[in-house]
LUMTOR-642634 format. One line per field, with one value per atom (N, C-alpha, C, O): residue number from 1; x, y, z; atom name. Coordinates in steps of 0.001 Angstrom, whole numbers. Layout:
! LUMTOR-642634
resi: c(NUM, ...) $
xx: c(X, ...) $
yy: c(Y, ...) $
zz: c(Z, ...) $
name: c(CA, ...) $
***
This chain:
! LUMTOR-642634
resi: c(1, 1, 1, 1, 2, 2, 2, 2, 3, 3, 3, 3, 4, 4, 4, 4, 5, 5, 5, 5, 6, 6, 6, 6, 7, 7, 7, 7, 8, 8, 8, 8, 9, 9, 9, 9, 10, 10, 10, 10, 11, 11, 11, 11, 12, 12, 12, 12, 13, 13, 13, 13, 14, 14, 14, 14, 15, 15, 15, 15, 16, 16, 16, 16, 17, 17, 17, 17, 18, 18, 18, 18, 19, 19, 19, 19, 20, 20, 20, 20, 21, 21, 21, 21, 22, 22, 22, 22, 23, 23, 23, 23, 24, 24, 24, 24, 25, 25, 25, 25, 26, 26, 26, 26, 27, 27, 27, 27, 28, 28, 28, 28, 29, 29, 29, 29, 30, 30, 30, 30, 31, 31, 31, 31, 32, 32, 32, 32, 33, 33, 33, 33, 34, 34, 34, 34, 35, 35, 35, 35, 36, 36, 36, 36, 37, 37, 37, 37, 38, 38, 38, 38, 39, 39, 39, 39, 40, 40, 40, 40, 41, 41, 41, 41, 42, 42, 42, 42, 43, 43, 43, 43, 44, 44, 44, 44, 45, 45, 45, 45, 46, 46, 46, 46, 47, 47, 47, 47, 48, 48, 48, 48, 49, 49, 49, 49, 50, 50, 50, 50, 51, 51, 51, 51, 52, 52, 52, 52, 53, 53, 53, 53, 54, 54, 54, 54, 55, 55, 55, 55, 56, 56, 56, 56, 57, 57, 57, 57, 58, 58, 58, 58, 59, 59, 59, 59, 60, 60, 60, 60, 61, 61, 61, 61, 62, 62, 62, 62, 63, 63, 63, 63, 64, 64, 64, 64, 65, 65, 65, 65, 66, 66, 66, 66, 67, 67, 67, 67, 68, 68, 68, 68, 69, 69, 69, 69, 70, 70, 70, 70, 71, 71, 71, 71, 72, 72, 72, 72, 73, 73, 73, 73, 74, 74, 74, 74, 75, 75, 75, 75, 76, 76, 76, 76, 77, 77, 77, 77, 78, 78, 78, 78, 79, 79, 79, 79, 80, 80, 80, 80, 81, 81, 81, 81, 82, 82, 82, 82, 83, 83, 83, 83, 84, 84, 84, 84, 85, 85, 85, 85, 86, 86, 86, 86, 87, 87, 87, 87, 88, 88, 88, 88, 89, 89, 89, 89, 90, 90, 90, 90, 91, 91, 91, 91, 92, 92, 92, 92, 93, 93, 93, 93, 94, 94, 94, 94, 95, 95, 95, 95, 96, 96, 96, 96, 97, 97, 97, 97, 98, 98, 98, 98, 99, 99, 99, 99, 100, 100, 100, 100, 101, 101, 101, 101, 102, 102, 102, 102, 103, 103, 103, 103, 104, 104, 104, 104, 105, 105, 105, 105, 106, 106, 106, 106, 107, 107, 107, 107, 108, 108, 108, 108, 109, 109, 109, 109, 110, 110, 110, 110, 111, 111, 111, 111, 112, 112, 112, 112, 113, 113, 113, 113, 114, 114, 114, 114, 115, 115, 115, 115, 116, 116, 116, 116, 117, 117, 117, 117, 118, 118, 118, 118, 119, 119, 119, 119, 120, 120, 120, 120, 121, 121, 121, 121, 122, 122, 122, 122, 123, 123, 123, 123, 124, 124, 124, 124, 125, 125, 125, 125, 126, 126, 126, 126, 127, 127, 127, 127, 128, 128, 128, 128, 129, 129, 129, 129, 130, 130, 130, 130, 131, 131, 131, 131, 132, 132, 132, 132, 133, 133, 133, 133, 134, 134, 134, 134, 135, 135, 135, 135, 136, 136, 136, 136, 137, 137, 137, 137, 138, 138, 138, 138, 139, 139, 139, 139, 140, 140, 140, 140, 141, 141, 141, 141, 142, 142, 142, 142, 143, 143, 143, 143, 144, 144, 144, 144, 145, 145, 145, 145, 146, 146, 146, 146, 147, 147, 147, 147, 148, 148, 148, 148, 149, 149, 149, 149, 150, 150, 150, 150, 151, 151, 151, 151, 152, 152, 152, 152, 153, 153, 153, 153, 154, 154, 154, 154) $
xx: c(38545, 39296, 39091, 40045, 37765, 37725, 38351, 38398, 38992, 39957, 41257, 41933, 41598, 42859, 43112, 44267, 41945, 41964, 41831, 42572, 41080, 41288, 42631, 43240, 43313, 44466, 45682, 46779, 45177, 46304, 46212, 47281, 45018, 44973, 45557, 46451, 44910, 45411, 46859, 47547, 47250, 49560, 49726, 50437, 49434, 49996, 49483, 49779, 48769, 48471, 49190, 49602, 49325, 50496, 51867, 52532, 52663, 53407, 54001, 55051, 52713, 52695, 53150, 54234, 52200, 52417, 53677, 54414, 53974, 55387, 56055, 56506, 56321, 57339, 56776, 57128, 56103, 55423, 55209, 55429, 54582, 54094, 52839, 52136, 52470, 50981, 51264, 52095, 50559, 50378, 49576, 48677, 49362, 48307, 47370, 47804, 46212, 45294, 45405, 45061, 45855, 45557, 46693, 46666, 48051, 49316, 50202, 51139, 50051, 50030, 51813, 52434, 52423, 54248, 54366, 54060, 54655, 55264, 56147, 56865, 56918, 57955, 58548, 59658, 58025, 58095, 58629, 57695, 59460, 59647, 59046, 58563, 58997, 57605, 58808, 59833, 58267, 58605, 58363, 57201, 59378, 59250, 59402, 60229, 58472, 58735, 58921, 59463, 58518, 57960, 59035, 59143, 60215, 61220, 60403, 59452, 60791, 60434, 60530, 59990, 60844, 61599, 61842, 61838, 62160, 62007, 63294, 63169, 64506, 65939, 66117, 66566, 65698, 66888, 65453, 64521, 65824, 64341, 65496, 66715, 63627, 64201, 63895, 62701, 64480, 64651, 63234, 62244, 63874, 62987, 62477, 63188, 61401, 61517, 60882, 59919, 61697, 60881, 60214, 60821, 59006, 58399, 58917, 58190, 60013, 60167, 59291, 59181, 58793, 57885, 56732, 57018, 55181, 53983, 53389, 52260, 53278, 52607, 51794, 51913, 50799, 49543, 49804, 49802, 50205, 49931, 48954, 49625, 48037, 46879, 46918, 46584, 47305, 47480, 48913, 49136, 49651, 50705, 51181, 51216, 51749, 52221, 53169, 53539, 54138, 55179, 55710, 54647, 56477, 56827, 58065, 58528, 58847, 60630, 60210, 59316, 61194, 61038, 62439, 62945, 63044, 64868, 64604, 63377, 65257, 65177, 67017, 68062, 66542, 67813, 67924, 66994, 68672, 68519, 68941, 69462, 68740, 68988, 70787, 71316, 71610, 72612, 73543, 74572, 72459, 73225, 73251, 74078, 72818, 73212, 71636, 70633, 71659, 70497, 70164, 70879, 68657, 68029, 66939, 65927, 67218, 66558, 65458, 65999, 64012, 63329, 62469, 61987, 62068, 61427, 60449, 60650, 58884, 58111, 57161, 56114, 57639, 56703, 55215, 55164, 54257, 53160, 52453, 52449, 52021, 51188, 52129, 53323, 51223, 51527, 52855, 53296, 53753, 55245, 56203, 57422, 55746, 56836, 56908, 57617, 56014, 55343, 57337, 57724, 57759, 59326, 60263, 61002, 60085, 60600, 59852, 60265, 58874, 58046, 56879, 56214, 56385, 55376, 53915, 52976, 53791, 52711, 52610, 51820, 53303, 53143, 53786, 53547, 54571, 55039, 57029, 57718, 57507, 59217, 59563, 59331, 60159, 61060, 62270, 62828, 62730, 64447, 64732, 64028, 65973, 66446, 67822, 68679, 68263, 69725, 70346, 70074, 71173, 71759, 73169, 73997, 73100, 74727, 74859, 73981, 76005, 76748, 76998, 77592, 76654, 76890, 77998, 77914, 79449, 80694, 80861, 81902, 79699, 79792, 78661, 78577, 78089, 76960, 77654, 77005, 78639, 79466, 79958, 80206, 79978, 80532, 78962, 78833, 78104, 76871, 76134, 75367, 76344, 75722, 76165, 75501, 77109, 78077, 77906, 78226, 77333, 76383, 75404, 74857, 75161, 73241, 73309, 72404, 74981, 74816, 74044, 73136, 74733, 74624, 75884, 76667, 75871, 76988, 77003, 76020, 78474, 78863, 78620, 78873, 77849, 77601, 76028, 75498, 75514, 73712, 72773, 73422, 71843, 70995, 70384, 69269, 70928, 70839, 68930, 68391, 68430, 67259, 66690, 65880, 66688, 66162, 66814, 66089, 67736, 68170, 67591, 67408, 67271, 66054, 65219, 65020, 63879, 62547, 62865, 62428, 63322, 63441, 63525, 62877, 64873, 64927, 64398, 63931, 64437, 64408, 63022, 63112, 62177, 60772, 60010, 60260, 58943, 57814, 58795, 58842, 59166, 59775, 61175, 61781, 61902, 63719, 64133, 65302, 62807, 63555, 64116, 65166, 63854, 63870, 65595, 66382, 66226, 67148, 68019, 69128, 67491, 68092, 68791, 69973, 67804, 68185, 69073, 70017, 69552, 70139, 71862, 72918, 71551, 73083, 73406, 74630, 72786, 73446, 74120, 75152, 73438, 73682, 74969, 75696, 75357, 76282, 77115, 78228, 76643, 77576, 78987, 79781, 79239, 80327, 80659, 81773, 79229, 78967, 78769, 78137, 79541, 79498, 78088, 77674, 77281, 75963, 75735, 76485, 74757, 74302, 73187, 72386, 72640, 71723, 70564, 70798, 69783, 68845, 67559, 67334, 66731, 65617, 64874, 65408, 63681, 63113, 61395, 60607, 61130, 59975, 59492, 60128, 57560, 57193, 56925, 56496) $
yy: c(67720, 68153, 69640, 70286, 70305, 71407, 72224, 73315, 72263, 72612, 72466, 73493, 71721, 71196, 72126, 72508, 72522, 73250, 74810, 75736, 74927, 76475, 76779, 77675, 76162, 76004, 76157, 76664, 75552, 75805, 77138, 77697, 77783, 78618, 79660, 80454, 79546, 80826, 80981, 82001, 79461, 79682, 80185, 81187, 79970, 80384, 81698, 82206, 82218, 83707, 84339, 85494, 83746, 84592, 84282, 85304, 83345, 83002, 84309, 84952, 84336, 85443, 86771, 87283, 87314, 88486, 88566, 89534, 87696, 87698, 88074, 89217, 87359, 87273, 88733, 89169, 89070, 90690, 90459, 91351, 88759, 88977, 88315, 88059, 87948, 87619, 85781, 85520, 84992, 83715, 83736, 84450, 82428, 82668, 81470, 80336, 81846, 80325, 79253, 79352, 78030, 77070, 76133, 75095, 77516, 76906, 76000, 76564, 74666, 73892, 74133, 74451, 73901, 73788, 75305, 75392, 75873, 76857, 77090, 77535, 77176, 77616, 78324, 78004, 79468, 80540, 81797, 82281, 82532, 83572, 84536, 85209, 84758, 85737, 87378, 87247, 88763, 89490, 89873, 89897, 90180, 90815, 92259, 92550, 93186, 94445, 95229, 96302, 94641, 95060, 94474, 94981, 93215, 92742, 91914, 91266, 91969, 91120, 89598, 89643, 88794, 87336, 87786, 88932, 86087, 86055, 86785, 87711, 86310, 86885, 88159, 89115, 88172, 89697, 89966, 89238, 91146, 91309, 90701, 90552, 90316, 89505, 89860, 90126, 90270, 90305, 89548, 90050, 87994, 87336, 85796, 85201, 85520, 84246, 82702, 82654, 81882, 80618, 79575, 79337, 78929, 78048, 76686, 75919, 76351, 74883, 73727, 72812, 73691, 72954, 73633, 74780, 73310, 73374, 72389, 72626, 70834, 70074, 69692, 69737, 69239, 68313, 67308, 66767, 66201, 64852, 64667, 64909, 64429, 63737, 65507, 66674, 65026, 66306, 67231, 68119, 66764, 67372, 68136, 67547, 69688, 70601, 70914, 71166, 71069, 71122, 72545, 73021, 73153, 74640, 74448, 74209, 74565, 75016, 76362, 76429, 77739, 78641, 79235, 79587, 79316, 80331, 81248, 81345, 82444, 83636, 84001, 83535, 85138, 85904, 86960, 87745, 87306, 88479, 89655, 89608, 90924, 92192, 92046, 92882, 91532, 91369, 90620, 90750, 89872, 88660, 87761, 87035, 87145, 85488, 84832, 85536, 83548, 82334, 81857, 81249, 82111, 82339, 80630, 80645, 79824, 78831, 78283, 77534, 78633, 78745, 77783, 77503, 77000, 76171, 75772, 75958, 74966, 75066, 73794, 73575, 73110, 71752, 71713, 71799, 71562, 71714, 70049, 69134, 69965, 68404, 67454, 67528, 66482, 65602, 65112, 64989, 64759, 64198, 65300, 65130, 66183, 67454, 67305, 67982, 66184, 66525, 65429, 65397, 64945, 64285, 65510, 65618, 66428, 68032, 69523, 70541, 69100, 69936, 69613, 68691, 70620, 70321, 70569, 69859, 71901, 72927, 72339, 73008, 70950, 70262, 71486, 71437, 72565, 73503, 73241, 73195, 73125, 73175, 74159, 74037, 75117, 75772, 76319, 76666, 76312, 76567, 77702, 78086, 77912, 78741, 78642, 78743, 78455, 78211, 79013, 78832, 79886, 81381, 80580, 79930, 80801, 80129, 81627, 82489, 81714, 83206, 83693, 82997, 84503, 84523, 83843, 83114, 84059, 83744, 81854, 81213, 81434, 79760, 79505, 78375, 80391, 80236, 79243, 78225, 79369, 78925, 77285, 76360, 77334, 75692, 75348, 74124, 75812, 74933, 74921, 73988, 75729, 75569, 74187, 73492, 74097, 72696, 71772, 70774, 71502, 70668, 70299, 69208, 71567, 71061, 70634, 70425, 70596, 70006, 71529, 71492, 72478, 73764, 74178, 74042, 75034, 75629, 76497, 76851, 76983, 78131, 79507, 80257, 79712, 81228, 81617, 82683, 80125, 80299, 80978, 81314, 81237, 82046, 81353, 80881, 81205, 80030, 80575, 80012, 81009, 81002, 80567, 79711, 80727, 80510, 78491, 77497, 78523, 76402, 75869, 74662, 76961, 76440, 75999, 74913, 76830, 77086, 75821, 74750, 75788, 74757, 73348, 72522, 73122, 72005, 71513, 70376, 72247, 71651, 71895, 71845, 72059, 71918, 70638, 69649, 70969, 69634, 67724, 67456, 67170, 66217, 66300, 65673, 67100, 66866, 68012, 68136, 69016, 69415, 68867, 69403, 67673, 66844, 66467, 66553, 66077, 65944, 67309, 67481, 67954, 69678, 69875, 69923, 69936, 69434, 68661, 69446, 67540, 66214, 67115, 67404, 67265, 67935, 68894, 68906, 70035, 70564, 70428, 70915, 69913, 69159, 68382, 68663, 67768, 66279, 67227, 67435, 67917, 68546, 69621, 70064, 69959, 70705, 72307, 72811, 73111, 73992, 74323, 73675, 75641, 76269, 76917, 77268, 77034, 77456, 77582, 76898, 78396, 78835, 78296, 78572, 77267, 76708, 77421, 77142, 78021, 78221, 77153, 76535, 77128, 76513, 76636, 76604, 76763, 76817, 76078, 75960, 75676, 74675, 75261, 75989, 74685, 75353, 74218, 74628) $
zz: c(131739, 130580, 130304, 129869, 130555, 130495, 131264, 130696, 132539, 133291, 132609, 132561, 132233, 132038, 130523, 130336, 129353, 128206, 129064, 128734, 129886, 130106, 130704, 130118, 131880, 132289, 131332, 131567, 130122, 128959, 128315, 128070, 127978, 127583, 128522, 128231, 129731, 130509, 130684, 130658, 130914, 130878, 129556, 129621, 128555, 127070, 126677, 125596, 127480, 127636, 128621, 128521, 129405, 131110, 130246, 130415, 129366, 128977, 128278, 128268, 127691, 126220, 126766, 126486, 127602, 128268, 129002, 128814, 129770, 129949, 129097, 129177, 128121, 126979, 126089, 124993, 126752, 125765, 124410, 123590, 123906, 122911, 122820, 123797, 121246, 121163, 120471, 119601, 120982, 120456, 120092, 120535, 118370, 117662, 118380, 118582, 118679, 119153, 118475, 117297, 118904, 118642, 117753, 117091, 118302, 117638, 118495, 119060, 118683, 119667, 119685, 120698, 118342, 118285, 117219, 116030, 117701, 116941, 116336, 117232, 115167, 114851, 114250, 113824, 114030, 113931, 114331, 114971, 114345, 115330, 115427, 114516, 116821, 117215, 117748, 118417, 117209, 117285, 118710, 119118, 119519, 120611, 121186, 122051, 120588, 121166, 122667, 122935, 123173, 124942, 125662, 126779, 125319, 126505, 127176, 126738, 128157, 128963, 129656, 130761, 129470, 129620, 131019, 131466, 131914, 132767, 133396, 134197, 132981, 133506, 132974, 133606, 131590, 130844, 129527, 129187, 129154, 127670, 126761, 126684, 125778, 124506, 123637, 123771, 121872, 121241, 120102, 119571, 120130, 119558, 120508, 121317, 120198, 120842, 119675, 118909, 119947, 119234, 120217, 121261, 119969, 120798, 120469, 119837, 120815, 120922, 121273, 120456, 122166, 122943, 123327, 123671, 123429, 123511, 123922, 123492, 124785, 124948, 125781, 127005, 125076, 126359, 126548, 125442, 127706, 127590, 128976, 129979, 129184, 129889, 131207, 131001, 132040, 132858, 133061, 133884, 132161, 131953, 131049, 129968, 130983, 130215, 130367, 131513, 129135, 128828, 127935, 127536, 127597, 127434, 127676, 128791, 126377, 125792, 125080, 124236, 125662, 124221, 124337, 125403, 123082, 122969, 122959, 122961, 122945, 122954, 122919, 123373, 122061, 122186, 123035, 122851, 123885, 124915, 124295, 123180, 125015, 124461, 124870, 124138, 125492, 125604, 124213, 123549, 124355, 122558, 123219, 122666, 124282, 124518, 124119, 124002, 123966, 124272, 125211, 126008, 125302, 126962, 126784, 126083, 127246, 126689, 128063, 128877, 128301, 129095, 129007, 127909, 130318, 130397, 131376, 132576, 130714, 132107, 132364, 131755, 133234, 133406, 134589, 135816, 133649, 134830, 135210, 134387, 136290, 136428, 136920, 137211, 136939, 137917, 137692, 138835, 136891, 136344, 137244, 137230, 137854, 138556, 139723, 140467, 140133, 141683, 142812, 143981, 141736, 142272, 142586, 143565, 141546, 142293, 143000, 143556, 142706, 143204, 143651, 143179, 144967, 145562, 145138, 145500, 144146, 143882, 142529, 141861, 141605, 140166, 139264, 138057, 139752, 138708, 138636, 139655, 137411, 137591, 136381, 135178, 137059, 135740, 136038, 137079, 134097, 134495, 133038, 132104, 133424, 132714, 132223, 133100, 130930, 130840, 129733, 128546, 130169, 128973, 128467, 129105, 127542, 126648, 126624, 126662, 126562, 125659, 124081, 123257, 123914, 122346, 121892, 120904, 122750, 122271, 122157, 122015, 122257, 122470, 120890, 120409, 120424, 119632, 118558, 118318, 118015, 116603, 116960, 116186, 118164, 118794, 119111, 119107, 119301, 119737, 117997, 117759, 117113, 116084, 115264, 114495, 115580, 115273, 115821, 115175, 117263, 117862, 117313, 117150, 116958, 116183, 114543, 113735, 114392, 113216, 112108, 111278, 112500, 111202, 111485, 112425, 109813, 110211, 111186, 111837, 111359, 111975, 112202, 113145, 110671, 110235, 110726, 111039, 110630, 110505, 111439, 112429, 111523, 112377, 113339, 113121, 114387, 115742, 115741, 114788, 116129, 116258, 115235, 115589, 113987, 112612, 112789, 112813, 112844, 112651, 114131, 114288, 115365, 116371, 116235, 116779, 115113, 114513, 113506, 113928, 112669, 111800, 111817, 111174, 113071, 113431, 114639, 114712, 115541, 116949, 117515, 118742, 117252, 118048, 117831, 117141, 118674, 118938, 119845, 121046, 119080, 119744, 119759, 120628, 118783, 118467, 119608, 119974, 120245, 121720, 122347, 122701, 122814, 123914, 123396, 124339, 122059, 121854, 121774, 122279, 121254, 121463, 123265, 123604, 123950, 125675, 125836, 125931, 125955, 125747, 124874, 125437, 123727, 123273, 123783, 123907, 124294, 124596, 126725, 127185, 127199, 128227, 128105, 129059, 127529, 126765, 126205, 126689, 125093, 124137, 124958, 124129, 126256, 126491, 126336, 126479, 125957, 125822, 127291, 128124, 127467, 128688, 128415, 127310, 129882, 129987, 131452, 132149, 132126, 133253, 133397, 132505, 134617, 134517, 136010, 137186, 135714, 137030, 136757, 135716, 138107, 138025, 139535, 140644, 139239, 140320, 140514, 139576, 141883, 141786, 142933, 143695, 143092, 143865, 145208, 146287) $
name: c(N, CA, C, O, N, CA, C, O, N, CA, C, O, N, CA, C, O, N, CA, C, O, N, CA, C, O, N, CA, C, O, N, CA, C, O, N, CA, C, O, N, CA, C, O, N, CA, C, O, N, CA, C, O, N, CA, C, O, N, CA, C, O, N, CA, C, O, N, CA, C, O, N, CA, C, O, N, CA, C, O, N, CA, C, O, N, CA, C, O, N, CA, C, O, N, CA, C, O, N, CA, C, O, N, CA, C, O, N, CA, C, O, N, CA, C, O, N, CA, C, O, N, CA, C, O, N, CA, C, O, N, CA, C, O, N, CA, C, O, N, CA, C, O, N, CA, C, O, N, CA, C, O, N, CA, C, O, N, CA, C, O, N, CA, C, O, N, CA, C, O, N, CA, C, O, N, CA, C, O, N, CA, C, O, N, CA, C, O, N, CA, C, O, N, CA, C, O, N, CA, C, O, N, CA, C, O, N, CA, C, O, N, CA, C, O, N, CA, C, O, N, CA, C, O, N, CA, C, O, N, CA, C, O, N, CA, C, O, N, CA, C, O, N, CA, C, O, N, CA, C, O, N, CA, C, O, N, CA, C, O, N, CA, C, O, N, CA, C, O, N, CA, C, O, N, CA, C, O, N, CA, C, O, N, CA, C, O, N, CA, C, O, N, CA, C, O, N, CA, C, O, N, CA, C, O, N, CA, C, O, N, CA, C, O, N, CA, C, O, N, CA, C, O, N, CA, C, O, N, CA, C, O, N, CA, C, O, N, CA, C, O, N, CA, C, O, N, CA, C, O, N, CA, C, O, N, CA, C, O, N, CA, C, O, N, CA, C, O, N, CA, C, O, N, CA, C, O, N, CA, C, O, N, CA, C, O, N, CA, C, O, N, CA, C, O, N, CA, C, O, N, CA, C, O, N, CA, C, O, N, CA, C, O, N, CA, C, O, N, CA, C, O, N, CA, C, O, N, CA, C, O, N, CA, C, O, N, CA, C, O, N, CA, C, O, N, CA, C, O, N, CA, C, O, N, CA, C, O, N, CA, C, O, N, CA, C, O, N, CA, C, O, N, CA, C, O, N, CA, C, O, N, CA, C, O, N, CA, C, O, N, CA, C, O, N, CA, C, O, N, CA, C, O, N, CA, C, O, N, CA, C, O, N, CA, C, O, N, CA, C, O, N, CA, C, O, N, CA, C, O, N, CA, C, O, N, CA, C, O, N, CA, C, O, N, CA, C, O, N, CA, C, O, N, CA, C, O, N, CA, C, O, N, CA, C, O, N, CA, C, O, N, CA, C, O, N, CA, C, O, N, CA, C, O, N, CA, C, O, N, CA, C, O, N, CA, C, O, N, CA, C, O, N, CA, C, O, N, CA, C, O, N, CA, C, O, N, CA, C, O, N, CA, C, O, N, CA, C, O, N, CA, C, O, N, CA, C, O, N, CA, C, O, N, CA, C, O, N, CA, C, O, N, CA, C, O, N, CA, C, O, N, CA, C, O, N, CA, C, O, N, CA, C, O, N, CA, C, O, N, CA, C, O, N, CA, C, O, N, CA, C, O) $
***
């Protein structure tokens, strides 16, 4: 287990630095938006980011975070570690990446059941972290929102 707690710490620190910002210890679901000065994200720099997802289950870690890009679209990033990955991947690591366009934001906010006008990152943070990700994923998948899907495994 002590592997498996340092292992977490060290991704949610490489995470961080990636994302050029700072996580507070021990904030398992975040929802909050975290200021992003430095850019950085995996495809394009970001703006802001929210932590959707944060989880431990036995040897498995889990990681959803949105972001708004310096372009204006929603960068919705994702990272599965442990044994549940090993059906797509060889090295237990899977991640993906899926950008909506700004110009779809007002039809997916309506998906999520907000209005039209609201602050897609702000009705992210609010509603959709810890378990209602997993349904957040699911609508917009289903929901008919044009989106770009990458992913890659090791």
């Amino acid at each position: 287990m002590i592997l498996w707690d340092a292992l977490r710490v060290f991704m949610r620190q490489a995470l961080a630095k990636r994302a050029g910002r700072h996580v507070r210890p021990g904030n398992e679901i975040a929802t909050a938006l975290v200021s992003n000065q430095t850019g950085g994200c995996r495809m394009t720099s970001c703006k802001h980011v929210v932590e959707l997802r944060n989880e431990v289950d036995g040897r498995d870690r889990r990681f959803l975070g949105a972001s708004i890009t310096e372009s204006g679209d929603l960068l919705i990033e994702g990272q599965d570690l442990g044994p549940s990955t090993w059906p797509v991947s060889g090295d237990g690591e899977y991640e993906w990446w899926r950008t909506i366009k700004a110009e779809h934001f007002a039809n997916l906010l309506r998906l999520l059941d907000a209005p039209a006008d609201a602050s897609l990152l702000q009705v992210l943070a609010t509603h959709w972290t810890g378990a209602a990700s997993y349904e957040l994923e699911k609508r917009i998948r289903e929901g008919g929102i044009p989106s770009e899907l990458s992913t890659w495994s090791g």
